[in-house]
KOLVEXMAR-460246 format. One record per atom (N, C-alpha, C): x, y, z. Coordinates in steps of 0.05 Angstrom, whole numbers, plus 5000, padded with zeros to 4 digits. Each point is the difference from the previous one (the first is absolute). Layout:
N
XYZ/...
***
This chain:
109
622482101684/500950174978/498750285001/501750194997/499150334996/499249974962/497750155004/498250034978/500850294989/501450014972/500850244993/499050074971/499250224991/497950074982/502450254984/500849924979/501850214985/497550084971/500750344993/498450044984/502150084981/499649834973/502350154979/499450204987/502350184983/499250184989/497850084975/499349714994/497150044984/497749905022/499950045018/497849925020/499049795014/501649764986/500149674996/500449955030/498449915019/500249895030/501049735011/502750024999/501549675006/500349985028/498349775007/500449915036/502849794997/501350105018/502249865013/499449915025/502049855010/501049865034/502049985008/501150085029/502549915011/499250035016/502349895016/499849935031/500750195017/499750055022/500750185028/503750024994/500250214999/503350195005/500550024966/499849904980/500650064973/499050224997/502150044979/499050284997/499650044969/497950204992/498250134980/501849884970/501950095004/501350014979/500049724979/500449735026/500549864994/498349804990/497250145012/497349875000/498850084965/501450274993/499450104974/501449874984/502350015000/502349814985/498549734997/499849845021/497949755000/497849854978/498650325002/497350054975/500650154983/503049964985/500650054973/499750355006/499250155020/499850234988/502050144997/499950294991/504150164987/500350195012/500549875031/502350165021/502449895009/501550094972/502549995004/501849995026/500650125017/501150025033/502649914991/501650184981/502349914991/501750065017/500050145030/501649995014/499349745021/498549815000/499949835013/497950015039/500050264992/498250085021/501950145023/502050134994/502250105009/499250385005/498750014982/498350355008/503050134976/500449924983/502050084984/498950124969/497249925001/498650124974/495850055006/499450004980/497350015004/498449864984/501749824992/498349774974/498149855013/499949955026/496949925008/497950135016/500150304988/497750175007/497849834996/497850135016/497249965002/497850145011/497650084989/498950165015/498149765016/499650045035/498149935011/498250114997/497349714998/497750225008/499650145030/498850244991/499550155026/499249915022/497449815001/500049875021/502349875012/501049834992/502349895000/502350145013/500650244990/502050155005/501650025042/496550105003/500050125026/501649735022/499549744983/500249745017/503549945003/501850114973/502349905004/501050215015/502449875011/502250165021/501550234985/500750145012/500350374985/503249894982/500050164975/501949934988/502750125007/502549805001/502350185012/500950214986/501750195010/501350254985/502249914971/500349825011/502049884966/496749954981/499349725007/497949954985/498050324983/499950195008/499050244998/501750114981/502749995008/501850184978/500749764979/498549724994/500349924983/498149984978/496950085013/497650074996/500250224979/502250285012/499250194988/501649904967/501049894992/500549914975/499549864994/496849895002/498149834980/498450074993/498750004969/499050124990/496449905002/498850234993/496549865007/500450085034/501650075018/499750055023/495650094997/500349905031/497650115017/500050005024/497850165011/499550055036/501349645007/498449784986/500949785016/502449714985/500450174992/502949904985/501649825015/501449765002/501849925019/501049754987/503449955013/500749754985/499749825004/499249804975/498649675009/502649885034/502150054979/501549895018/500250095037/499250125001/500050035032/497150015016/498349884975/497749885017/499549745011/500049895022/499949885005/497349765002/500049804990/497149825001/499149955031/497050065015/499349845014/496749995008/499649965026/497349884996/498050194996/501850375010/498250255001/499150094972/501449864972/500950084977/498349904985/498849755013/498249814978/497850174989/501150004974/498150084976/500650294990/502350095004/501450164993/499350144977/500650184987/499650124973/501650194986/502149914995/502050244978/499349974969/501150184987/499650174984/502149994989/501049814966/503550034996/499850284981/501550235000/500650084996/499550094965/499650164985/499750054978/502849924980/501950095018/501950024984/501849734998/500449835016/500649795028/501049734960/502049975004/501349874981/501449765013/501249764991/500449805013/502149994982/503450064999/501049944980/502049815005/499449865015/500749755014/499149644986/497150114990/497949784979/500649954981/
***
């Protein structure tokens, strides 16, 4: 299991787990947290922004040009901003650390 560390927007540190190829989104969804991904992970919205931590950042694979122009319409943007959904879980990842979002609403719950 990939060891994943989400920090909510009052500072509260929830460890999650998934397995190798799942991806972020689903691992948050998992642990109750409120990233919506109401396009299903389709790159059609930005409801499962996230900021990586920095460390972290340098480790995932560069984000594509859609993923980017879906970026630029989420709010709380930062330098390492990126969607749960096209991160992928694996063994380089263990112990990961995002950051949900300030604004980051689940209106799905």
């Amino acid at each position: 299991m990939i060891k994943v560390t989400f920090i909510t927007r009052d500072g509260q540190r929830i460890e999650a787990a998934g397995k190798p190829g799942d991806r972020l989104l689903e691992t948050a969804q998992a642990a109750g947290l409120p990233l919506e991904g109401t396009c299903e992970g389709q790159m059609a919205c930005s409801t499962c922004h996230v900021i990586v931590g920095r460390d972290w950042f340098t480790k995932l694979p560069p984000a594509s040009e859609d993923e980017e122009d879906m970026l630029d319409l989420a709010a709380d943007l930062s330098a390492t901003s990126r969607l749960s959904c096209q991160i992928l879980l694996s063994e380089a990842l263990d112990g990961l650390e995002v950051r949900i979002p300030r604004t980051s609403h689940d209106m799905q719950g």
